[in-house]
C-alpha positions in Angstrom: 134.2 240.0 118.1 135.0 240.4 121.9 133.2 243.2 123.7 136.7 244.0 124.5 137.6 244.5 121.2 134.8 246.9 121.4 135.6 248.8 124.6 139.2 249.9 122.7 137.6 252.2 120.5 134.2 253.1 122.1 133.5 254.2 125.5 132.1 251.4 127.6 128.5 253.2 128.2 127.5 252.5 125.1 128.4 248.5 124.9 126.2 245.8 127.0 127.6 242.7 126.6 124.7 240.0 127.6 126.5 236.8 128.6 125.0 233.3 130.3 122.7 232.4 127.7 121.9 231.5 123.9 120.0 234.8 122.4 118.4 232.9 120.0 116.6 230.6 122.4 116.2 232.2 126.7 118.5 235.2 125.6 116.4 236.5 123.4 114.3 238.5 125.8 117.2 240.1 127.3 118.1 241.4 124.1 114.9 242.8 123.4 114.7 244.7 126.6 117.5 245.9 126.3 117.4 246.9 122.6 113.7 248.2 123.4 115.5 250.6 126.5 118.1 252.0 124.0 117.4 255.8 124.2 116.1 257.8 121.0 118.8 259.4 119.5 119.5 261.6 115.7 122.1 259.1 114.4 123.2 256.1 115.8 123.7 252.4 114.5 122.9 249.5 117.2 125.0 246.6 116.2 124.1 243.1 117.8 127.0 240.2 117.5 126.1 236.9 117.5 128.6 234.1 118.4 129.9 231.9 116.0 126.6 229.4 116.8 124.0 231.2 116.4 121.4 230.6 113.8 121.0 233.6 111.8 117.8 233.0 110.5 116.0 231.9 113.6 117.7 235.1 115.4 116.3 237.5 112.6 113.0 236.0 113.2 112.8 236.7 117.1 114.5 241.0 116.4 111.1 241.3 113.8 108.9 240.5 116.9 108.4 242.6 120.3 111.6 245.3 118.7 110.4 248.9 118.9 109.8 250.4 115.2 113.0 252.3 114.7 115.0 249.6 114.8 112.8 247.5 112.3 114.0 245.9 110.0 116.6 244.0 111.3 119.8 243.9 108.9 121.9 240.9 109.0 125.8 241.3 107.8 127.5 238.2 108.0 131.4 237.7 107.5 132.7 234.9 105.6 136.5 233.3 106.0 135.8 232.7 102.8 139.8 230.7 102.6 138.2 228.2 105.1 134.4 228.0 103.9 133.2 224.7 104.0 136.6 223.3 105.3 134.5 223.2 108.8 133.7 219.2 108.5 130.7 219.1 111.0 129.9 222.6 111.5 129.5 223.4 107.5 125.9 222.8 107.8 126.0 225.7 110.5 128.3 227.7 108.7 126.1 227.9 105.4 122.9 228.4 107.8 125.0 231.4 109.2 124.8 233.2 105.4 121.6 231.4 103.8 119.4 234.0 102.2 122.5 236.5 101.3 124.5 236.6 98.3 128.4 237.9 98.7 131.4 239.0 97.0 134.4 237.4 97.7 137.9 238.8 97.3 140.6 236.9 97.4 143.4 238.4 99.3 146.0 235.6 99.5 
């Protein structure tokens, strides 16, 4: 998802889109900080999206480390084109990476 996408159905103060580097390797930092400087609130869901690249095992390593409590544990959700799964030729490897650990229901809806 585009933080565009975003910014159509919630206001803008509540997005930070962090651009310029990879957050499972320099980015990772600036997450944190900024996850860390998210003020305490009653109810509230903060939702990170990865690009399509990122290794979702490596990244759910780094958000158990140097997060503040209330946002442990991390939760991965991971969405699956499920008509193109392993249709990717080199970047199936990457793709599978993407879900490893997590069983899913698919649902055909051709």
């Amino acid at each position: 998802m585009d933080v565009q996408q975003f910014l159509e159905k919630v206001d803008n103060k509540h997005i930070k889109a962090l651009t310029g580097s990879c957050i499972c390797c320099s980015g990772i930092h600036e997450l944190r900080n900024y996850v860390n400087g998210i003020p305490v609130r009653k109810k509230g869901v903060t939702l990170i999206e990865a690009n399509g690249t990122s290794d979702a095992c490596a990244l759910m390593e780094f958000l158990g480390v140097g997060v503040n409590d209330r946002f442990l544990p991390p939760i991965q959700i991971s969405v699956v084109d499920v008509q193109n799964w392993q249709k990717r030729g080199e970047h199936d490897e990457l793709e599978a990476n993407q879900i490893r650990g997590f069983v899913f229901n698919s649902v055909d809806t051709s």
